[in-house]
Backbone as XML, in Angstrom:
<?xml version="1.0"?>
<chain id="A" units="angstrom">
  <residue number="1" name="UNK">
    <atom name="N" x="7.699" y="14.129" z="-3.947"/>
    <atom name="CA" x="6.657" y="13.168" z="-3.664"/>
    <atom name="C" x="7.297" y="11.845" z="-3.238"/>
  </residue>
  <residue number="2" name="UNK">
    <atom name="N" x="6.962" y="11.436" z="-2.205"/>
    <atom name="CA" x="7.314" y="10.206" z="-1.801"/>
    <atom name="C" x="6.857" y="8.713" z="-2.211"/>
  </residue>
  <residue number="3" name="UNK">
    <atom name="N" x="7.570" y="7.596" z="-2.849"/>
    <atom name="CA" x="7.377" y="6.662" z="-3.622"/>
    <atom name="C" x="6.365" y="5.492" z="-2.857"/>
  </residue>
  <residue number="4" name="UNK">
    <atom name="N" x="5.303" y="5.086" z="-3.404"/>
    <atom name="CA" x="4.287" y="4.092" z="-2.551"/>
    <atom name="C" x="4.061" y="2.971" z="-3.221"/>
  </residue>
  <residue number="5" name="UNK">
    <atom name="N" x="4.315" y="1.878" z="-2.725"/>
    <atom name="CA" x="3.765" y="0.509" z="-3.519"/>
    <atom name="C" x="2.351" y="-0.305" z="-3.705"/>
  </residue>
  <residue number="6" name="UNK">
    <atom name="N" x="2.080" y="-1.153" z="-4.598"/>
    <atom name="CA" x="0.580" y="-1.277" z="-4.662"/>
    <atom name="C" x="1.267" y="-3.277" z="-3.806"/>
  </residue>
  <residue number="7" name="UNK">
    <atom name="N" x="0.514" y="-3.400" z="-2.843"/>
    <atom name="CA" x="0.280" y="-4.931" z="-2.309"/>
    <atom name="C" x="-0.752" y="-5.752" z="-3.585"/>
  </residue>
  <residue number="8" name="UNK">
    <atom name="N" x="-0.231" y="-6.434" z="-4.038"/>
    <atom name="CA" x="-0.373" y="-7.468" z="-5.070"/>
    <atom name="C" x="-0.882" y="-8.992" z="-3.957"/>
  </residue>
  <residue number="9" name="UNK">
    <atom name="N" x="0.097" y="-9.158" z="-2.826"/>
    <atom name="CA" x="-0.468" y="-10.236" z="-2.596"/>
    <atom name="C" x="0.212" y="-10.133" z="-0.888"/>
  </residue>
  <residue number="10" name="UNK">
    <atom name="N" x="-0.463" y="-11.452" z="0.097"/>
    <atom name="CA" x="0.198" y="-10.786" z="1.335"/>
    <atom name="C" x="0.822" y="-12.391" z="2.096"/>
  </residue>
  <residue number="11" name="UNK">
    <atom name="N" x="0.087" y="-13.149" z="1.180"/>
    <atom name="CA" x="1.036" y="-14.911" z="1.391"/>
    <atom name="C" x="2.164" y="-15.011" z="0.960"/>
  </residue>
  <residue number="12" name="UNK">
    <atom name="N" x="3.135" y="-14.904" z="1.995"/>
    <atom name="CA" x="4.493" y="-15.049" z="1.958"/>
    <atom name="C" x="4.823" y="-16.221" z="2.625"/>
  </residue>
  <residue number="13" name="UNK">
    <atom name="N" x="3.678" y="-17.165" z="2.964"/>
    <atom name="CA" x="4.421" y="-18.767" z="3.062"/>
    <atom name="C" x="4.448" y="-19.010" z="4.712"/>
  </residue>
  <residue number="14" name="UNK">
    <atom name="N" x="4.472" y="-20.022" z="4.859"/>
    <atom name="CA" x="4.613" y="-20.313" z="6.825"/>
    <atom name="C" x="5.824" y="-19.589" z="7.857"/>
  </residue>
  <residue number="15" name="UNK">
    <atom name="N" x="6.713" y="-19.002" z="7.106"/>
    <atom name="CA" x="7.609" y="-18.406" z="8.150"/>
    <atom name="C" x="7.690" y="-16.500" z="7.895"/>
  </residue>
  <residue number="16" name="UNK">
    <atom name="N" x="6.199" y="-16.044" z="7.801"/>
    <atom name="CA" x="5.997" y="-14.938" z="7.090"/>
    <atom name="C" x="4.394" y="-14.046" z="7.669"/>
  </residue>
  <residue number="17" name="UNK">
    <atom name="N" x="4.515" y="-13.523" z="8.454"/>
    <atom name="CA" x="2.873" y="-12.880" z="8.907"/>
    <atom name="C" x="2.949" y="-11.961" z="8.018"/>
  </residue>
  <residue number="18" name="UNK">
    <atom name="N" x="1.906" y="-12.204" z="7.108"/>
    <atom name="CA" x="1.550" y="-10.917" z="6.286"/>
    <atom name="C" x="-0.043" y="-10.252" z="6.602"/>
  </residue>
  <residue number="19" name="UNK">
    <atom name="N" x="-0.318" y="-10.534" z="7.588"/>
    <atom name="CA" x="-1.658" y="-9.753" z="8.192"/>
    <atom name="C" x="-1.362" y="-8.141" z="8.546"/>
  </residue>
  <residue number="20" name="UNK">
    <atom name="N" x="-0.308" y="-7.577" z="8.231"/>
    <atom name="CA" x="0.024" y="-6.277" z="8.079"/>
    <atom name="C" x="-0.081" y="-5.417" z="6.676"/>
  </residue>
  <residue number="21" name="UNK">
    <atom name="N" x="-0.486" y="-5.981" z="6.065"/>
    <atom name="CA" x="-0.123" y="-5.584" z="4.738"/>
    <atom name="C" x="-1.571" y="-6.286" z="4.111"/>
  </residue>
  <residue number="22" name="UNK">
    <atom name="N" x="-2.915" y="-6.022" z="3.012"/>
    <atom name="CA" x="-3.382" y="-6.463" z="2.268"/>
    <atom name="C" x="-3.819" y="-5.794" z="0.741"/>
  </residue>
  <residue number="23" name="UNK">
    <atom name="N" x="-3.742" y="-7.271" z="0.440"/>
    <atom name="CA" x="-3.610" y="-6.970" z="-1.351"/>
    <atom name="C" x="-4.293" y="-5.354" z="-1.836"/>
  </residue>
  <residue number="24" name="UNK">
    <atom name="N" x="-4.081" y="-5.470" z="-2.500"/>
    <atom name="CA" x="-5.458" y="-3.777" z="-3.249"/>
    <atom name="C" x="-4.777" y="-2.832" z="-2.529"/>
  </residue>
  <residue number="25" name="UNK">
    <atom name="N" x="-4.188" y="-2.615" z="-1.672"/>
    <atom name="CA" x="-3.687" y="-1.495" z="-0.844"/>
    <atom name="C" x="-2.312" y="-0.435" z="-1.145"/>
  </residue>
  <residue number="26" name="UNK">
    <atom name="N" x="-2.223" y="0.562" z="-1.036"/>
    <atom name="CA" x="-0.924" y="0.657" z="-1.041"/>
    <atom name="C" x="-0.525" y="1.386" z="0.201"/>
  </residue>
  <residue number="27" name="UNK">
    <atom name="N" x="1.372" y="1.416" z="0.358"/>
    <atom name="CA" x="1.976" y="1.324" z="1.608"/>
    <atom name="C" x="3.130" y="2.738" z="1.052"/>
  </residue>
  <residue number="28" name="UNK">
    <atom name="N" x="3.811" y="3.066" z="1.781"/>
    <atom name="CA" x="4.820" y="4.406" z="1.616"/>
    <atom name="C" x="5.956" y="2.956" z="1.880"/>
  </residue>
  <residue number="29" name="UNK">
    <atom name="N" x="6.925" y="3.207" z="0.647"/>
    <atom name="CA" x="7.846" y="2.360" z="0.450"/>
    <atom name="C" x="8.934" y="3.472" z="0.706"/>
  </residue>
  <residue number="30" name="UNK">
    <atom name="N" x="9.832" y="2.538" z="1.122"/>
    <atom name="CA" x="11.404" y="3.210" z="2.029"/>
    <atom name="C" x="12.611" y="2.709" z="1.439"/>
  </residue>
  <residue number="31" name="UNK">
    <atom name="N" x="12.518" y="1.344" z="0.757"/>
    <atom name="CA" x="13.317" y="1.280" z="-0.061"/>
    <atom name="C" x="13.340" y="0.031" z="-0.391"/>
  </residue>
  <residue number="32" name="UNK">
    <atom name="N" x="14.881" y="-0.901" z="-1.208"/>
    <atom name="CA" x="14.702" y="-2.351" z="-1.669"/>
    <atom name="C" x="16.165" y="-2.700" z="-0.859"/>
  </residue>
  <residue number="33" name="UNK">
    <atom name="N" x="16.038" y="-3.510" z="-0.184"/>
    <atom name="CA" x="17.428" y="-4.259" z="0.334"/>
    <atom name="C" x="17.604" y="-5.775" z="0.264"/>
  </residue>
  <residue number="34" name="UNK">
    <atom name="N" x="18.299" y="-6.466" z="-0.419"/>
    <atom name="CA" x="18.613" y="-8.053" z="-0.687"/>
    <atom name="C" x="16.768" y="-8.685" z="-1.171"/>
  </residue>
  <residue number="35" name="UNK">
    <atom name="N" x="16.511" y="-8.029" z="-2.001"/>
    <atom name="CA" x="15.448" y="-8.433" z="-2.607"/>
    <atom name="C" x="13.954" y="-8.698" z="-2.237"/>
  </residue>
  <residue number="36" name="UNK">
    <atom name="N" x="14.254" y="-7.660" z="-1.088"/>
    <atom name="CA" x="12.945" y="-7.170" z="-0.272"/>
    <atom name="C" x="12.768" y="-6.115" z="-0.218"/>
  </residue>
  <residue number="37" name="UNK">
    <atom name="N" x="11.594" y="-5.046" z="0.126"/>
    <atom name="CA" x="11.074" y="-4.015" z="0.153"/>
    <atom name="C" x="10.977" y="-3.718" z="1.360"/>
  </residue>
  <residue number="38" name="UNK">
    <atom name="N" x="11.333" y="-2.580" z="1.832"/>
    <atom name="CA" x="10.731" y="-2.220" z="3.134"/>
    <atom name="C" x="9.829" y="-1.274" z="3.231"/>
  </residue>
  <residue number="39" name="UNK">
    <atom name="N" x="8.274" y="-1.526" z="3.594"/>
    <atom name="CA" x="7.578" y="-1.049" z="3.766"/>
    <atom name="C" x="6.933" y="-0.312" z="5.289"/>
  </residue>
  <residue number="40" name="UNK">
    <atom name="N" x="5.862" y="0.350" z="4.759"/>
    <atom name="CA" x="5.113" y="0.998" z="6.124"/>
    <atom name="C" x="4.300" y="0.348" z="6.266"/>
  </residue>
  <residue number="41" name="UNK">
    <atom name="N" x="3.479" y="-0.417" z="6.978"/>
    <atom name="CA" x="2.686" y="-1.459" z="6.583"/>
    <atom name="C" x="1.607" y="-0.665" z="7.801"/>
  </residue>
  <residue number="42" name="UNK">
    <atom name="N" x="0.083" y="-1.624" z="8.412"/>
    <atom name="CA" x="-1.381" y="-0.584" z="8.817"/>
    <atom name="C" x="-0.669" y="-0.108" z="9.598"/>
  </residue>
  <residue number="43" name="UNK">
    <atom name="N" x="0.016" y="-0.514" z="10.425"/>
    <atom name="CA" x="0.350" y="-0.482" z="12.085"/>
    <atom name="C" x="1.249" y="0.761" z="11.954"/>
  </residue>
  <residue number="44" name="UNK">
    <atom name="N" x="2.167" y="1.621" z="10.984"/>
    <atom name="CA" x="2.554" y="2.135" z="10.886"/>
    <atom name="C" x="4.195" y="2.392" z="11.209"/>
  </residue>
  <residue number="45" name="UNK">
    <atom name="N" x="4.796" y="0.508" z="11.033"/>
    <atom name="CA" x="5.674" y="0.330" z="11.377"/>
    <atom name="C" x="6.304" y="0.262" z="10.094"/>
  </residue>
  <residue number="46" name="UNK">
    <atom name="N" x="7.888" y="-0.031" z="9.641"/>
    <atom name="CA" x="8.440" y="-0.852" z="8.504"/>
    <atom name="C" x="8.760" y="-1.894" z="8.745"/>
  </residue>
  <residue number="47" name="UNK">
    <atom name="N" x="8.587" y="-2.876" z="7.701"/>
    <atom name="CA" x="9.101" y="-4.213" z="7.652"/>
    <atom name="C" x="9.580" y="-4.584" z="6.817"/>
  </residue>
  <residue number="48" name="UNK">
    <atom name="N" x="10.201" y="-5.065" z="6.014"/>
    <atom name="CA" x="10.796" y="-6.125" z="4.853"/>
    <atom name="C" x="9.947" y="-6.683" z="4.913"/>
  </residue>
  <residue number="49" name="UNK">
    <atom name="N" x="9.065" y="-6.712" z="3.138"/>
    <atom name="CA" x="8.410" y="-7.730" z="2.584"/>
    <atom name="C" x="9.070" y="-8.394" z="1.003"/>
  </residue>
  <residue number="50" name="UNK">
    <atom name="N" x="8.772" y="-9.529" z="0.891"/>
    <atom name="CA" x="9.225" y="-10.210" z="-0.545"/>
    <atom name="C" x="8.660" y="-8.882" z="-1.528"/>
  </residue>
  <residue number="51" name="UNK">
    <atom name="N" x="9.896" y="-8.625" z="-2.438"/>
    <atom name="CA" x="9.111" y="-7.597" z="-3.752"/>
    <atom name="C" x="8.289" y="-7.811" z="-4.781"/>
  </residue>
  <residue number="52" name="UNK">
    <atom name="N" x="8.545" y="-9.523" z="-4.759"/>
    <atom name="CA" x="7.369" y="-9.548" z="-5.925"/>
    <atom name="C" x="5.876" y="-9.735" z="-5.401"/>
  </residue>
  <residue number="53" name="UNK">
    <atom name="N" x="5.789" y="-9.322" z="-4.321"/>
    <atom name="CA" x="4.437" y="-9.165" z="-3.462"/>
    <atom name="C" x="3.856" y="-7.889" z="-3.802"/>
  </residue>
  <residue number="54" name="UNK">
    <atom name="N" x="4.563" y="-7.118" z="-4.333"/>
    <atom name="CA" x="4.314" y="-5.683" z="-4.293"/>
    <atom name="C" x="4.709" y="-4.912" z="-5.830"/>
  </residue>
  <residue number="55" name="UNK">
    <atom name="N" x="4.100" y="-3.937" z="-6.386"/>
    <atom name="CA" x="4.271" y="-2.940" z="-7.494"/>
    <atom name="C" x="4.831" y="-1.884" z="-7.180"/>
  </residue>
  <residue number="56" name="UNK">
    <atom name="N" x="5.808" y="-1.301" z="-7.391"/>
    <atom name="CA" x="6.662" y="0.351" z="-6.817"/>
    <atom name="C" x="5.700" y="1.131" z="-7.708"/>
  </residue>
  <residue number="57" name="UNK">
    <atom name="N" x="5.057" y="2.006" z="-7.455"/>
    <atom name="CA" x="4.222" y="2.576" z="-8.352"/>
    <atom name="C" x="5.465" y="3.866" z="-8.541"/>
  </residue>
  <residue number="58" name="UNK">
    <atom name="N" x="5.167" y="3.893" z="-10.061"/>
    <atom name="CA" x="5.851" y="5.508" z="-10.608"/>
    <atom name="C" x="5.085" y="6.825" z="-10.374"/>
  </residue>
  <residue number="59" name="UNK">
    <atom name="N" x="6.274" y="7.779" z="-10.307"/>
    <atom name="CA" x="5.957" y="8.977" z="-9.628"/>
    <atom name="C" x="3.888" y="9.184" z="-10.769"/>
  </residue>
  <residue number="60" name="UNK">
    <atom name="N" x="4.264" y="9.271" z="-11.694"/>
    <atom name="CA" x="2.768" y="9.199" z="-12.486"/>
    <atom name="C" x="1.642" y="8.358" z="-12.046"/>
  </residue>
  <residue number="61" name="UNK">
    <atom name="N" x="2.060" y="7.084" z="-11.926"/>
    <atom name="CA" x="1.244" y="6.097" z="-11.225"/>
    <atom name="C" x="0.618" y="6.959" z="-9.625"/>
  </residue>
  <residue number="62" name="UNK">
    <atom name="N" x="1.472" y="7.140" z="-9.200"/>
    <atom name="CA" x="0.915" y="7.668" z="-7.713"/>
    <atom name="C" x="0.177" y="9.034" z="-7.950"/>
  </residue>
  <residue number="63" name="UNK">
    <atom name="N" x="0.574" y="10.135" z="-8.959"/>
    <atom name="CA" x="-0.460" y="11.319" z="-9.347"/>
    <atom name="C" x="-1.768" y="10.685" z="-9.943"/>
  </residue>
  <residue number="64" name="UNK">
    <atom name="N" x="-1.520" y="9.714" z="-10.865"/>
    <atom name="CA" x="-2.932" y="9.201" z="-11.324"/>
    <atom name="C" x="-3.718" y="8.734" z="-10.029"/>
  </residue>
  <residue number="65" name="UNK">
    <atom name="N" x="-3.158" y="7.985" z="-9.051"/>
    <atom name="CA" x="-3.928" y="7.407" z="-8.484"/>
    <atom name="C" x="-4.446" y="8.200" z="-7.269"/>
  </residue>
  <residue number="66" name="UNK">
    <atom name="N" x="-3.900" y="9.316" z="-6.962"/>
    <atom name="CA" x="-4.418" y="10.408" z="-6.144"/>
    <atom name="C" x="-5.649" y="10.863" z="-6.304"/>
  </residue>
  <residue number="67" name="UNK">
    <atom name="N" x="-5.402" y="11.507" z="-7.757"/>
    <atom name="CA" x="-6.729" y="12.560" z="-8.944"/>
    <atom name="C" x="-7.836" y="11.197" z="-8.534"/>
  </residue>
  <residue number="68" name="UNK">
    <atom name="N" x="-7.536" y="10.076" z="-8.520"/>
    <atom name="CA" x="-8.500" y="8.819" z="-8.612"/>
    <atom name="C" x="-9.451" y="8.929" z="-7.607"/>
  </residue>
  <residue number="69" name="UNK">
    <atom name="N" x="-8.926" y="8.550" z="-6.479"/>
    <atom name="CA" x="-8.808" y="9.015" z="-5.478"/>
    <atom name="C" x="-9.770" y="10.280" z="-4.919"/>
  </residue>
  <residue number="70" name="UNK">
    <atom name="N" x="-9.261" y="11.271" z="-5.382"/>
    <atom name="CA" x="-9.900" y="12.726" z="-4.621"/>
    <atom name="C" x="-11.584" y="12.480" z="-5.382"/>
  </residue>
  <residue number="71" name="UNK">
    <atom name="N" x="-11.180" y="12.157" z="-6.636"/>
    <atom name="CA" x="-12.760" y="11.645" z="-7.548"/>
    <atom name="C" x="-13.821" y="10.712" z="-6.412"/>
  </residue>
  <residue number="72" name="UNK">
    <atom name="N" x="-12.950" y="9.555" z="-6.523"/>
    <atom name="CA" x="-13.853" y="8.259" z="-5.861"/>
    <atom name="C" x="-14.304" y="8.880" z="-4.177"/>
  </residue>
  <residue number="73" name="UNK">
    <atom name="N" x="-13.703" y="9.692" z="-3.451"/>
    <atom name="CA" x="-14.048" y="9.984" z="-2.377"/>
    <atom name="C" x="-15.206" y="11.396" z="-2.234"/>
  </residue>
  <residue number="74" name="UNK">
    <atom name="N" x="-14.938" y="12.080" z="-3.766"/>
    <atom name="CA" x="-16.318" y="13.102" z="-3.491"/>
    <atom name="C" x="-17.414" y="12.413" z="-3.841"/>
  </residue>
  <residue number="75" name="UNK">
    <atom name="N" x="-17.892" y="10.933" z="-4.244"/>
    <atom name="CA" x="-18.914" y="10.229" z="-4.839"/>
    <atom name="C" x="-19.215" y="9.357" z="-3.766"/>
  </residue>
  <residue number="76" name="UNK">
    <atom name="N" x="-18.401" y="9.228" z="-2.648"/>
    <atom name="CA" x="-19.213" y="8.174" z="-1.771"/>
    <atom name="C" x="-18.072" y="7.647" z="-0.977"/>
  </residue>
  <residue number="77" name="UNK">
    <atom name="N" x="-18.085" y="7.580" z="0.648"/>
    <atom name="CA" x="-17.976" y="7.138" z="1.716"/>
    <atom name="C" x="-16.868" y="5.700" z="0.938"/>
  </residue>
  <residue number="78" name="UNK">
    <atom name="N" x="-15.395" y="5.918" z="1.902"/>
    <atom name="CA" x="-15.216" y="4.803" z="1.433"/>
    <atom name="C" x="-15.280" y="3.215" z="2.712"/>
  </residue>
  <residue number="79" name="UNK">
    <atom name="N" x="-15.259" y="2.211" z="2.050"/>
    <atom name="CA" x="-15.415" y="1.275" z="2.878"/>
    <atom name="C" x="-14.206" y="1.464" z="4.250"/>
  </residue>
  <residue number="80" name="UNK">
    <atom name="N" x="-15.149" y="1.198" z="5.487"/>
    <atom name="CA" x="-14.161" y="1.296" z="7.004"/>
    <atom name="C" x="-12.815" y="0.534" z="6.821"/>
  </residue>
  <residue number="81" name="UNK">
    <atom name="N" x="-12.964" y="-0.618" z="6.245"/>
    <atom name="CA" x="-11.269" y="-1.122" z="6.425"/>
    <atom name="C" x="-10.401" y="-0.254" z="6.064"/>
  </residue>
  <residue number="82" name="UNK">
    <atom name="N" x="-11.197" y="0.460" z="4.728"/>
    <atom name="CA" x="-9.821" y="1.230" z="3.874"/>
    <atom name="C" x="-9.805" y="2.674" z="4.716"/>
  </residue>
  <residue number="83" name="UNK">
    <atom name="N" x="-11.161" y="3.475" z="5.314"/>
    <atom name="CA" x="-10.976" y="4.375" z="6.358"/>
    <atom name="C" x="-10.035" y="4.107" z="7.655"/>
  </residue>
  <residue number="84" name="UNK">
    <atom name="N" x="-9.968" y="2.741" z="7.980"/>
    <atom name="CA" x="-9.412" y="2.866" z="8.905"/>
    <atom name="C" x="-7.283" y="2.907" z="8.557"/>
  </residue>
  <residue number="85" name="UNK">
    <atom name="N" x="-7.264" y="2.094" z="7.322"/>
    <atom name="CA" x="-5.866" y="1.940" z="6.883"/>
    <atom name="C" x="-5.597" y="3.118" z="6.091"/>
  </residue>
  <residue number="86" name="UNK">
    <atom name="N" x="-6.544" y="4.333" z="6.451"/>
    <atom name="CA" x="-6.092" y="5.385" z="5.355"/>
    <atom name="C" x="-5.355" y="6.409" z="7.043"/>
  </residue>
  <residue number="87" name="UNK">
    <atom name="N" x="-5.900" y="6.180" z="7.694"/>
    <atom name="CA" x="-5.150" y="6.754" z="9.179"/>
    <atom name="C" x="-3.631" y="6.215" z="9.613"/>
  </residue>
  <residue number="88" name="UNK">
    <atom name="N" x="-3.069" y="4.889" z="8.795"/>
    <atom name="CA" x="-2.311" y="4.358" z="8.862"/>
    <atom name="C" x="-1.226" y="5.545" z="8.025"/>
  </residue>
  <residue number="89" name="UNK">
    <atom name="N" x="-1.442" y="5.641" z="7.213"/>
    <atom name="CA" x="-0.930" y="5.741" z="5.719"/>
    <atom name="C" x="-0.700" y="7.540" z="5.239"/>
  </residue>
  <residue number="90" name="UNK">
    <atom name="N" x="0.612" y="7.908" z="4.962"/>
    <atom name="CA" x="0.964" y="9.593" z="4.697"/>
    <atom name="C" x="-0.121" y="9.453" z="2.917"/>
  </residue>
  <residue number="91" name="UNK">
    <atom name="N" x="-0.289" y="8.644" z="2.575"/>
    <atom name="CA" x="-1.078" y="8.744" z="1.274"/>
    <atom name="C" x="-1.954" y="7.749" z="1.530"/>
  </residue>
  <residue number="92" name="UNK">
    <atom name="N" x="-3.244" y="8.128" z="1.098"/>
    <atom name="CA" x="-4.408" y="6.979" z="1.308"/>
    <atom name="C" x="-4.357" y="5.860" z="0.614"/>
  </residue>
  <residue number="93" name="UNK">
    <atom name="N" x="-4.677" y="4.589" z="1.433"/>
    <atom name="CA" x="-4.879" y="3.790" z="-0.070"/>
    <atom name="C" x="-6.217" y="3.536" z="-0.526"/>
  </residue>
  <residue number="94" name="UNK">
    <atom name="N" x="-6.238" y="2.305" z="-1.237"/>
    <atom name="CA" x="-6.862" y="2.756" z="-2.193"/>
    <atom name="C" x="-7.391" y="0.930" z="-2.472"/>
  </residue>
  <residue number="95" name="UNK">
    <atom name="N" x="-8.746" y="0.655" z="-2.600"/>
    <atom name="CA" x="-9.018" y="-1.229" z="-3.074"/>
    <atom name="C" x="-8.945" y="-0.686" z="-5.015"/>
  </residue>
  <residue number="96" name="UNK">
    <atom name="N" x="-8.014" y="-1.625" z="-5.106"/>
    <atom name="CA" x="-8.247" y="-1.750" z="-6.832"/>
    <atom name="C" x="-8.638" y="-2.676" z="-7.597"/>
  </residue>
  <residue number="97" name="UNK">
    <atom name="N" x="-9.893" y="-2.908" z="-7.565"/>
    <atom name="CA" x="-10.460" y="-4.147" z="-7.825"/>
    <atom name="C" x="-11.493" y="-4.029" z="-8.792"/>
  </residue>
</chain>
């Protein structure tokens, strides 16, 4: 199973576009280099983002949040942003709010 992070936050400050990436979401993480994460972000590119922007979810974390998941989607249509960033994404995400 491949490791995915939860976006916590996407303001990384004036020298930083984080309009690729929003909070509640999660992304297929690739790894940590000099204290950044490199992520898959909508567009389906990677980038280096700051890590404390982000949660590495554990292999459990990501089974829980699947089962969550397969639940919340037989009960009802999910909202288009997250339909559309779930086409982005090898694992859907997910608003956790």
């Amino acid at each position: 199973m491949e490791k995915i992070v939860l976006c916590l936050s996407n303001d990384f400050g004036p020298d930083f576009d984080g309009g690729d990436v929003l909070p509640g979401l999660t992304y297929e993480f690739m790894g940590v280099e000099r204290g950044m994460v490199r992520v898959v972000d909508e567009l389906g590119e990677d980038y280096m983002y700051p890590a404390a922007s982000f949660r590495i979810l554990s292999e459990a974390d990501s089974q829980l949040l699947e089962r969550s998941l397969a639940r919340l989607a037989a009960l009802k249509p999910l909202p288009s942003r997250v339909s559309a960033a779930w086409a982005c994404n090898p694992l859907p995400p997910t608003v956790l709010r």
